[in-house]
C-alpha positions as CSV (number, residue, x, y, z in Angstrom):
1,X,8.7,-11.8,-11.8
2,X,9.8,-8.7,-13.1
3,X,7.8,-5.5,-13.3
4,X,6.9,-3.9,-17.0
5,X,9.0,-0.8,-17.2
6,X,7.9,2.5,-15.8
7,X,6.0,4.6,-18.1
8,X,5.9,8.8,-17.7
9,X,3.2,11.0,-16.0
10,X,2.9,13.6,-18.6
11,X,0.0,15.7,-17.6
12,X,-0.1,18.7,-14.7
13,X,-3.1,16.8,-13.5
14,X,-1.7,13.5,-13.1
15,X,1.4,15.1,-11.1
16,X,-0.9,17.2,-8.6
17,X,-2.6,13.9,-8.1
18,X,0.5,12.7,-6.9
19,X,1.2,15.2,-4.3
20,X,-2.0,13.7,-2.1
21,X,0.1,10.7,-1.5
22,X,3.3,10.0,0.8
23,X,5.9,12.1,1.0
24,X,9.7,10.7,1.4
25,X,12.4,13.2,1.7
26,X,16.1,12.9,1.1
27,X,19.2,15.3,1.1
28,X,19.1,14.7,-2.7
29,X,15.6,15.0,-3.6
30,X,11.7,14.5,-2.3
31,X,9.7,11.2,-3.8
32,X,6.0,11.4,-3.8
33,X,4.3,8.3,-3.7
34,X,0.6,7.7,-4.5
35,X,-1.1,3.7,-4.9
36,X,-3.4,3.8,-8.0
37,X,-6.4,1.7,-8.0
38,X,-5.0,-0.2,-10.3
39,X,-1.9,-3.1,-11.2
40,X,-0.9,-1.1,-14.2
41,X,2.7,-0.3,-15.0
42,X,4.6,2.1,-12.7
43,X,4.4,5.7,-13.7
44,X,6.9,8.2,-12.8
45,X,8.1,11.5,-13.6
46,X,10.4,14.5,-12.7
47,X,10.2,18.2,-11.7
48,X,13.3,20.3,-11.4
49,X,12.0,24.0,-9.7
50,X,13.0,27.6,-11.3
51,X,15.0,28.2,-8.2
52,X,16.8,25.2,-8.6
53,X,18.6,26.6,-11.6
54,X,18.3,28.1,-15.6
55,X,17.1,25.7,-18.3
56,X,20.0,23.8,-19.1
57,X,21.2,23.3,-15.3
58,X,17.6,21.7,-14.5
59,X,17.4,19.8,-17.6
60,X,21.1,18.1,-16.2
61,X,19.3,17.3,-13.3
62,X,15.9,15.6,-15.2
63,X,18.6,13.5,-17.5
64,X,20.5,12.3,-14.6
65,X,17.5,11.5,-12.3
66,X,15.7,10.1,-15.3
67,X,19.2,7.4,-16.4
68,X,19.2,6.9,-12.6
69,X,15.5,5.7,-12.6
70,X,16.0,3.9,-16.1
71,X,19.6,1.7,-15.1
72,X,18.5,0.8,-11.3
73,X,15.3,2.1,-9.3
74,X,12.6,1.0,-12.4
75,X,12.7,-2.6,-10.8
76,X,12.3,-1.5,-7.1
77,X,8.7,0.4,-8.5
78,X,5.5,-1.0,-7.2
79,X,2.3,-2.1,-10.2
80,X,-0.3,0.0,-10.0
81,X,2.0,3.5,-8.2
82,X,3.0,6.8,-9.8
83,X,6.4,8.6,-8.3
84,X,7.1,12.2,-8.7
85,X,10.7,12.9,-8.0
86,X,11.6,16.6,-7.0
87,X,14.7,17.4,-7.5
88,X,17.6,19.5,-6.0
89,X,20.8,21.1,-6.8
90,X,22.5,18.5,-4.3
91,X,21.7,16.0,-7.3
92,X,24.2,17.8,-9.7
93,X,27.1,17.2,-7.4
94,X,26.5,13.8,-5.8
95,X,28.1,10.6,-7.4
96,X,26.4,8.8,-9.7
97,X,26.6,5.3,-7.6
98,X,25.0,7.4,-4.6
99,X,22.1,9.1,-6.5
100,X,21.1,5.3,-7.7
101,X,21.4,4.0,-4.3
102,X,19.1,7.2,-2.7
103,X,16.8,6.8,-5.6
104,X,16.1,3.3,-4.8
105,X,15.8,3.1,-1.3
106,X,13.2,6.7,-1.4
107,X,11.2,4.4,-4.2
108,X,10.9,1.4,-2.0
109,X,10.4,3.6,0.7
110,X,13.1,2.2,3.3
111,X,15.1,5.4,5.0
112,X,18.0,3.1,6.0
């Protein structure tokens, strides 16, 4: 059975909440994990830093990350956890095919 699709965290709260759970860190970007209390949808969101880039270089990096999550790593999600992907510049020059692939296996939490 399929998951429902991942809806956003949209609130500063709900991404500090986040940061109290696992961390998993790639060459491409960090995933913070937390298990909700709940089997609700997946929730998920993105934060590119300041020193990461200006406005329009970040906001590259949120649409790519963001397609990424939407095309391939929404099914590999776990009911009832929020994600909090933190980007890096890495994710700017790294091939499509191999941002999906890191972006899965930090959601499902494998390293390999």
């Amino acid at each position: 059975m399929k998951n429902r699709p991942p809806e956003r965290l949209r609130k500063r709260a709900e991404f500090l909440a986040v940061r109290a759970g696992e961390k998993r860190r790639g060459r491409l970007f960090l995933v913070e994990a937390l298990r909700r209390d709940d089997e609700g949808a997946p929730r998920f969101g993105v934060t590119v830093t300041k020193k990461v880039g200006n406005a329009a270089v970040r906001n590259r990096i949120r649409r790519r990350l963001k397609e990424a999550m939407r095309v391939h790593a929404a099914d590999d999600m776990a009911a009832g956890s929020d994600y909090v992907i933190v980007a890096r510049r890495d994710v700017l020059a790294a091939p499509f095919s191999t941002l999906k692939a890191e972006l899965a296996r930090r959601i499902r939490g494998t390293d390999r």
